[in-house]
C-alpha positions in Angstrom: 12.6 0.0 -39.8 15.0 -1.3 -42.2 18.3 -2.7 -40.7 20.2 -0.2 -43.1 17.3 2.2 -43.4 18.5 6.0 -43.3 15.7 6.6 -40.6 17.7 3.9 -38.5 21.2 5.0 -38.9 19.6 8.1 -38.0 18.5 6.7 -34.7 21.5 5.1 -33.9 23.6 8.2 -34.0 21.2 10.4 -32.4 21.0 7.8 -29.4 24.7 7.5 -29.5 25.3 11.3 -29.5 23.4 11.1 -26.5 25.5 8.4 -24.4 22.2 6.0 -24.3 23.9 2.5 -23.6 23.9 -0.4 -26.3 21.3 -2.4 -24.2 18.7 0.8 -24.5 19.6 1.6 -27.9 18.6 -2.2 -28.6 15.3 -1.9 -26.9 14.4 1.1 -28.3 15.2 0.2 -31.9 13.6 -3.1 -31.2 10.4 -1.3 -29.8 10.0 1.2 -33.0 10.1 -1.4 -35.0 7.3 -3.5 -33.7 5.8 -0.1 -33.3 6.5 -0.2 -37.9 5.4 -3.5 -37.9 2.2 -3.3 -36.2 0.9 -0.6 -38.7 3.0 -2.0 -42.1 4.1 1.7 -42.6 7.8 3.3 -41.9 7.1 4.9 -38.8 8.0 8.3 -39.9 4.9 7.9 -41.9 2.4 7.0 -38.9 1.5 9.9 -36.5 1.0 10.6 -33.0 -2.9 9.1 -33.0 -1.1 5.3 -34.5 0.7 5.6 -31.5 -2.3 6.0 -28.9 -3.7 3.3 -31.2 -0.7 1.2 -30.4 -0.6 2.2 -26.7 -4.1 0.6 -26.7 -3.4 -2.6 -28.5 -0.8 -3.4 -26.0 -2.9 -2.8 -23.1 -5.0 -5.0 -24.9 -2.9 -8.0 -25.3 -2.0 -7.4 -21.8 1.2 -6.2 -21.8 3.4 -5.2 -18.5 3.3 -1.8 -17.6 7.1 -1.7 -17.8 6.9 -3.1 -21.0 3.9 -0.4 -22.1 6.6 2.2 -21.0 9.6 1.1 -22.6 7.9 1.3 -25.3 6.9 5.1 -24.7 10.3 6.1 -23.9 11.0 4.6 -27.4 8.3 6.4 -28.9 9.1 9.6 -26.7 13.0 9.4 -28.3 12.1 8.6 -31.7 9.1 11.1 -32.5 11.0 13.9 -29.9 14.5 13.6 -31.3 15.0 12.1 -34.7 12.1 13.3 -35.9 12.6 17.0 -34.2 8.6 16.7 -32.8 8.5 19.1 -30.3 5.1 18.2 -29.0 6.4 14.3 -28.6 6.9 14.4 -24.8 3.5 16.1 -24.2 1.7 13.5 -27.0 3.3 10.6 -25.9 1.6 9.8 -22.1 3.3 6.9 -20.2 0.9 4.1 -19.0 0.0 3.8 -15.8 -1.1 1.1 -13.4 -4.6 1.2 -12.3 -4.6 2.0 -8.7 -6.6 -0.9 -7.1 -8.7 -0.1 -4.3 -8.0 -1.7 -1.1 -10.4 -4.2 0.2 -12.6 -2.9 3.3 -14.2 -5.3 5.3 -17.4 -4.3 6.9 -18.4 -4.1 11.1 -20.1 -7.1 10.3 -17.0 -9.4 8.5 -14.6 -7.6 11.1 -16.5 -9.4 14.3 -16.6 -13.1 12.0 -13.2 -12.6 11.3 -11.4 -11.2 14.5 -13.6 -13.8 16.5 -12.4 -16.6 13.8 -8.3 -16.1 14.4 -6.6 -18.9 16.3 -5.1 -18.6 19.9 -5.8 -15.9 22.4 -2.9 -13.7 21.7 -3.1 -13.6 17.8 -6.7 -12.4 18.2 -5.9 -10.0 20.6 -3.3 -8.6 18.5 -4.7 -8.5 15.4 -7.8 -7.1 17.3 -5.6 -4.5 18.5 -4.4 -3.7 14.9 -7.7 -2.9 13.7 -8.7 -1.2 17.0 -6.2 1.5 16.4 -4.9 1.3 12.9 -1.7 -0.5 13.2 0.7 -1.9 10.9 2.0 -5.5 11.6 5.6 -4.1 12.3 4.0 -2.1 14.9 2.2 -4.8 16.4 4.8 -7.1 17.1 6.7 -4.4 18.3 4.3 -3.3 21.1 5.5 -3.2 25.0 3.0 -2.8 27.1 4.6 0.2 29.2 2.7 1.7 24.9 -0.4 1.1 26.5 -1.2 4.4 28.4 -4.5 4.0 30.0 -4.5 7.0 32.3 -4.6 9.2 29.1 -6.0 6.0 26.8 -3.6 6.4 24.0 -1.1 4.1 22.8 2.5 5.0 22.0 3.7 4.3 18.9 7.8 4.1 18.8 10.0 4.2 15.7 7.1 3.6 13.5 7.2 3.9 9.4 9.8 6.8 8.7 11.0 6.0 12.4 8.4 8.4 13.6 7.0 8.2 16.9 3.0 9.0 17.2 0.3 8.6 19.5 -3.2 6.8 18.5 -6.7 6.3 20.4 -6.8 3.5 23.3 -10.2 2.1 22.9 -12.2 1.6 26.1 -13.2 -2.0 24.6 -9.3 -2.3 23.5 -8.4 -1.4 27.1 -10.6 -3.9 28.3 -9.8 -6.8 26.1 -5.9 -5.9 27.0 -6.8 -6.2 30.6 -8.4 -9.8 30.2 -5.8 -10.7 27.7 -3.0 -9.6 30.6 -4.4 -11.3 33.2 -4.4 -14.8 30.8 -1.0 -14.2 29.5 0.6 -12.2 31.9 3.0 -11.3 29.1 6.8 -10.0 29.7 9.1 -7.6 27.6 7.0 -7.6 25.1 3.1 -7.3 24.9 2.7 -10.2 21.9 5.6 -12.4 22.7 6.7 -15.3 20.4 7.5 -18.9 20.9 10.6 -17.3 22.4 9.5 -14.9 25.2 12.4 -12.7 24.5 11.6 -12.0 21.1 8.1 -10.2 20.0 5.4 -12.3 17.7 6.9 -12.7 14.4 4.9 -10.9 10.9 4.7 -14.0 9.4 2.4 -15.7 12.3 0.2 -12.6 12.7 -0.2 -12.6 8.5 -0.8 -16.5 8.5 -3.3 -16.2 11.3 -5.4 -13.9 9.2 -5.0 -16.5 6.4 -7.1 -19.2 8.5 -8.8 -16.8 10.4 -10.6 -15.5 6.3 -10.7 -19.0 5.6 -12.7 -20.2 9.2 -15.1 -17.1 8.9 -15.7 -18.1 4.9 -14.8 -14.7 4.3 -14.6 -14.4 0.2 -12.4 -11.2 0.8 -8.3 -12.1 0.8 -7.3 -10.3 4.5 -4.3 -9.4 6.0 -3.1 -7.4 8.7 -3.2 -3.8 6.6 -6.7 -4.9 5.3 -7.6 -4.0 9.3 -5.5 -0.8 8.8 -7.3 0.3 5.7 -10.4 -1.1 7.5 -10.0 0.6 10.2 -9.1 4.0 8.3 -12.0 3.7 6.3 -14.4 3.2 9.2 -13.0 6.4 10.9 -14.0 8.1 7.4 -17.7 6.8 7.6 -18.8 8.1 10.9 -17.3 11.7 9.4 -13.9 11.7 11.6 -11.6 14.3 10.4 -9.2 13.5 7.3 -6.8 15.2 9.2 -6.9 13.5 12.4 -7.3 10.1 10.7 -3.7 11.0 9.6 -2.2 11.6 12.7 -3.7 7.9 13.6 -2.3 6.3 10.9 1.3 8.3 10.8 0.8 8.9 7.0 2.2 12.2 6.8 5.6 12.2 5.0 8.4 14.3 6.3 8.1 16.8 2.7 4.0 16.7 3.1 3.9 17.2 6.7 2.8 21.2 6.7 -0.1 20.4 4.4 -1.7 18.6 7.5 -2.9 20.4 10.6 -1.3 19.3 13.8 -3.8 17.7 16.5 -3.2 17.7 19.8 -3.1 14.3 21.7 -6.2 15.2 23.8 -8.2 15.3 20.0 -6.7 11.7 20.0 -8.0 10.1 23.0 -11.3 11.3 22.3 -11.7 9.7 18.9 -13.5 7.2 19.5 -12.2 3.2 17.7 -14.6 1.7 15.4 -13.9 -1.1 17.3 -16.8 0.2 20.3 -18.9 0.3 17.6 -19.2 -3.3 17.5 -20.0 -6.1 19.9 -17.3 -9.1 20.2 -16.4 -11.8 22.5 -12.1 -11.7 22.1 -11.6 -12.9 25.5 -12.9 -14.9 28.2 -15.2 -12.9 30.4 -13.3 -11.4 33.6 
């Protein structure tokens, strides 16, 4: 557009009228004219398939997705409101980001990997955050009064949402602990850090699973939630429940929470870890 087109003016009041602040009446000028630009036609002469076209060229030329967008909303405004389409905010979809699958390592890259990570008490505990699904917070954070082997579940306190929730205590995670407690004979905390007082820090459990990929020439990039979303998608294979795998991995959000059914703890215990699935030397033998 014209700096003193009549479509512009018309813009600028209609933005104004609608308390829209300098910097976003900017932008969006800014982005209807390159939107003009692109097609070498005022855009009130260019129609709802130029901007689809347009939508497309950007993605093309790899533009941001916040950039993709701004230029929606721009589209959204001009087209809905100076141009009184009605239709514009239906037309007019925002971009959106293409949901990247996780990686998944397989039984086979889990042993290379879990038997590749430095130092006795990062493989246990990142063996123990695949074993049951754990995020690194909750990791570090375990105690070992969590470890419940009369019941074999594990006690998750103050987890994401600061939710408490019990998951599965593997037989061959039971074991390994054992070993791994006679070795370390660990104090407050089950995964203490150079400090005894103070639990394993996330950044030495995440590097470890840096040279741990590297040691096991494993091509995939793996951190501690790659185990989780391992571990989730394992469960999924051998045809566990959806809904108890989302119990395990305390998913459910406070608002979603009634669209899952509640398992009882006993359902729990008798899901059985991927982890016994597979044979792995993580300790020395007893």
């Amino acid at each position: 557009m014209a700096e003193t087109s009549p479509l512009r003016r018309r813009m600028i009041e209609d933005m104004t009228i609608r308390n829209l602040s300098p910097a976003t009446q900017q932008s969006y000028l800014y982005a209807v004219a390159k939107f003009s630009r692109h097609f070498s036609r005022p855009p009130d002469r260019l129609g709802l398939e130029d901007v689809r076209a347009y939508q497309l060229h950007l993605i093309a030329r790899q533009r941001s997705w916040s950039h993709i967008n701004q230029t929606v909303c721009a589209l959204r405004f001009f087209y809905g409101v100076t141009l009184g389409r009605s239709d514009a905010h239906e037309q007019i979809v925002a971009a959106r980001e293409p949901q990247r699958l996780p990686e998944i390592l397989s039984g086979e890259e889990i042993v290379r990997f879990l038997e590749a990570v430095p130092g006795l008490r990062n493989r246990v505990a990142l063996t123990t955050a695949y074993g049951a699904g754990l995020r690194v917070g909750e990791v570090v954070r375990l105690q070992p009064a969590a470890i419940d082997s009369s019941r074999m579940l594990i006690r998750i306190q103050q987890g994401k949402g600061a939710k408490d929730r019990y998951v599965m205590l593997s037989p061959q995670l039971l074991q390994i602990l054992r070993t791994y407690w006679r070795l370390a004979r660990p104090g407050k905390w089950l995964f203490p850090g150079h400090d005894p007082a103070e639990p394993v820090s996330i950044a030495t459990l995440q590097e470890a699973c840096r040279q741990a990929a590297r040691q096991a020439e494993l091509s995939k990039p793996v951190t501690v939630h790659t185990l989780r979303h391992s571990f989730a998608t394992h469960l999924l294979e051998a045809g566990i429940d959806i809904r108890i795998i989302q119990v395990l991995l305390g998913h459910a959000r406070l608002s979603t929470t009634a669209r899952y059914t509640q398992v009882a703890t006993h359902l729990i215990s008798d899901t059985a870890s991927p982890l016994d699935r597979l044979s792995i030397a993580v300790t020395p033998p007893s």
